[in-house]
Structure formats: structure tokens, C-alpha cells
N, C-alpha and C positions, 0 to 999 in steps of 0.2 A: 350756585357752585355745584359743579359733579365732581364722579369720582371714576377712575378706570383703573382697572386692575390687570397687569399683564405680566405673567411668569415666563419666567426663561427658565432654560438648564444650567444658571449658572447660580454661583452663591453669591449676590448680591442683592441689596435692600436698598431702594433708592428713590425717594420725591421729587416729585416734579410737579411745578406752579406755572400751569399758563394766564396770563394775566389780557395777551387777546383774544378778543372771542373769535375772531375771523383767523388765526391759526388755528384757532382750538377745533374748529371746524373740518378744517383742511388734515390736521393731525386725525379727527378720526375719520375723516374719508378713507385716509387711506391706511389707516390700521384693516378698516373693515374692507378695504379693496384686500389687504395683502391676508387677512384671514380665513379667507375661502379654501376649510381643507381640501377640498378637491385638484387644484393648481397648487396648493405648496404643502408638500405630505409632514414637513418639520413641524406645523400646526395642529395639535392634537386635539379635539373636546372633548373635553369632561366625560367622563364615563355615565353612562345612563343605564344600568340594569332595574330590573323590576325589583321595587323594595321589597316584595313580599318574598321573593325567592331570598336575595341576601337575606333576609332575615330570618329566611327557614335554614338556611346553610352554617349562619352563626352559631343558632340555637340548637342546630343537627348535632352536636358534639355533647351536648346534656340529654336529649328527649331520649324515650324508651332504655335508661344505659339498666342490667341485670344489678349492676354494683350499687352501693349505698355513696350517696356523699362522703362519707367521712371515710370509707376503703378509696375511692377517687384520690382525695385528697393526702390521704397516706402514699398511693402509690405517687402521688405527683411529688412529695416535699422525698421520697428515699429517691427518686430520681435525680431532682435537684443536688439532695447530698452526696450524689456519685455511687447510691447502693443502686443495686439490679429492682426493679418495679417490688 
């Protein structure tokens, strides 16, 4: 048994059980005919950036900051409550 996973842009959840194997076959031919982004631009993949950049980018918002943790955290919770930083 396998498994395929294909999202759409819509809000629904829904399984599906092929029980022949010579559709099943045919079914992913031609998912994988109609997946070729370059002929249907509606097919998007997966985002692939370098993890080490995202991960410098995440972490950019903490590294070198002049302020202490707990001034950070004070300004962040008077924001929250609707004071000025």
C-alpha cells in the first residue's frame, strides 16, 4: 500500500482508497503528467530556501540586540496591553 498527498486551495479533507492496482497506476501517470510546473503555472512546489539562511533570519530578531531579555520582554507585554513600547 502507498500513500499520495495532494493539496489544493480549497478547505477540504478527503480519502481516497484505490483498490486496483492498474488504475492506481494510470491515476499517477497522470497526476505526474499534469504536475509539471512549467506547462500548468496553478502547480506550485514546495518552497526550497537554504536552511541555514532561514535559520539566520529567524534567529536575526535575538542575536547582537543592546537590550536585556527582560527590557525585550517588558516592551513586548506594554505593547500587547495597548501601552506605548
Amino acid at each position: 500500500m502507498g500513500q499520495v498527498v495532494i493539496e489544493i486551495p480549497q478547505n477540504v479533507n478527503r480519502s481516497f482508497r484505490v483498490k486496483d492496482s492498474e488504475f492506481g497506476e494510470k491515476l499517477l501517470r497522470d497526476l505526474e503528467q499534469n504536475s509539471n510546473p512549467t506547462e500548468t503555472p496553478a502547480i506550485v512546489p514546495p518552497r526550497r530556501n537554504s536552511l541555514k539562511e532561514d535559520l539566520a533570519e529567524a534567529f536575526g530578531i535575538w542575536a547582537d540586540r543592546e537590550e536585556s531579555a527582560e527590557e525585550i520582554s517588558r516592551r513586548i507585554r506594554n505593547l500587547n496591553n495597548g501601552k506605548d513600547g
